[in-house]
C-alpha positions as CSV (number, residue, x, y, z in Angstrom):
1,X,113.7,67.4,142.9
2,X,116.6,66.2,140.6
3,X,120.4,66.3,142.3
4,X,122.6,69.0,141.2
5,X,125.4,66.4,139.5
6,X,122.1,64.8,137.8
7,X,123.1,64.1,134.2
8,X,119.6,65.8,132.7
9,X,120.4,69.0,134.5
10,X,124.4,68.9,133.8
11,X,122.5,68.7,129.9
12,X,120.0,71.2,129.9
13,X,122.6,74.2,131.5
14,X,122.3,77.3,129.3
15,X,124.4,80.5,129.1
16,X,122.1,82.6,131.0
17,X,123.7,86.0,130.2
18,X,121.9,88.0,127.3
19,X,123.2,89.1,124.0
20,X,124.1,92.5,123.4
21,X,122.8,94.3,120.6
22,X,122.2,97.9,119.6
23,X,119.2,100.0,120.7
24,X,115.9,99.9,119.2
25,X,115.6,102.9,116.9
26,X,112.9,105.5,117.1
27,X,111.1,107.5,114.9
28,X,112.5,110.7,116.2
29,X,116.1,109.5,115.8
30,X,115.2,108.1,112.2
31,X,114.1,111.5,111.1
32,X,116.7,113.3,112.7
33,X,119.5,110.7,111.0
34,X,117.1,111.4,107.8
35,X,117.4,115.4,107.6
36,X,121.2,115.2,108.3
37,X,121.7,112.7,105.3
38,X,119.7,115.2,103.4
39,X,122.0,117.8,104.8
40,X,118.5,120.0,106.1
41,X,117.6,121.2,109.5
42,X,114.6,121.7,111.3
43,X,114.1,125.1,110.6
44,X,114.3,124.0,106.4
45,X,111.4,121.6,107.4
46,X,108.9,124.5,108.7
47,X,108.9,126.5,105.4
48,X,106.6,124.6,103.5
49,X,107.5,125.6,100.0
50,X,110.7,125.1,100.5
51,X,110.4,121.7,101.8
52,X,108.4,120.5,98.7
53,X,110.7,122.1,96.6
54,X,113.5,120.1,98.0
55,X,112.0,116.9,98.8
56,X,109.7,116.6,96.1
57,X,113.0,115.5,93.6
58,X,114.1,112.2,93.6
59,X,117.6,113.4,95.2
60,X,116.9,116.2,97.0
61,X,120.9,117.1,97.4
């Protein structure tokens, strides 16, 4: 085993906190983010006609 003041280890210390980053996204919250873009709710979504009405378009504002 090396000493603690060993020049190696003095060499090889790294930052052992982690980075911080945002959350993962999920497909849920994608969606969600998604329909409120599209300014629609889910209740627009379960009306099928309606939805490929408004979603077939290439801007569906």
């Amino acid at each position: 085993m090396r000493p603690v003041d060993h020049k190696v280890k003095l060499a090889l210390d790294l930052p052992t906190t982690k980075r911080r980053r945002r959350p993962s996204s999920t497909w849920l919250t994608t969606v969600v983010k998604d329909l409120k873009e599209a300014q629609l709710d889910k209740d627009f979504a379960q009306d099928r006609a309606k939805w490929r009405k408004r979603t077939r378009k290439a801007d569906p504002k």
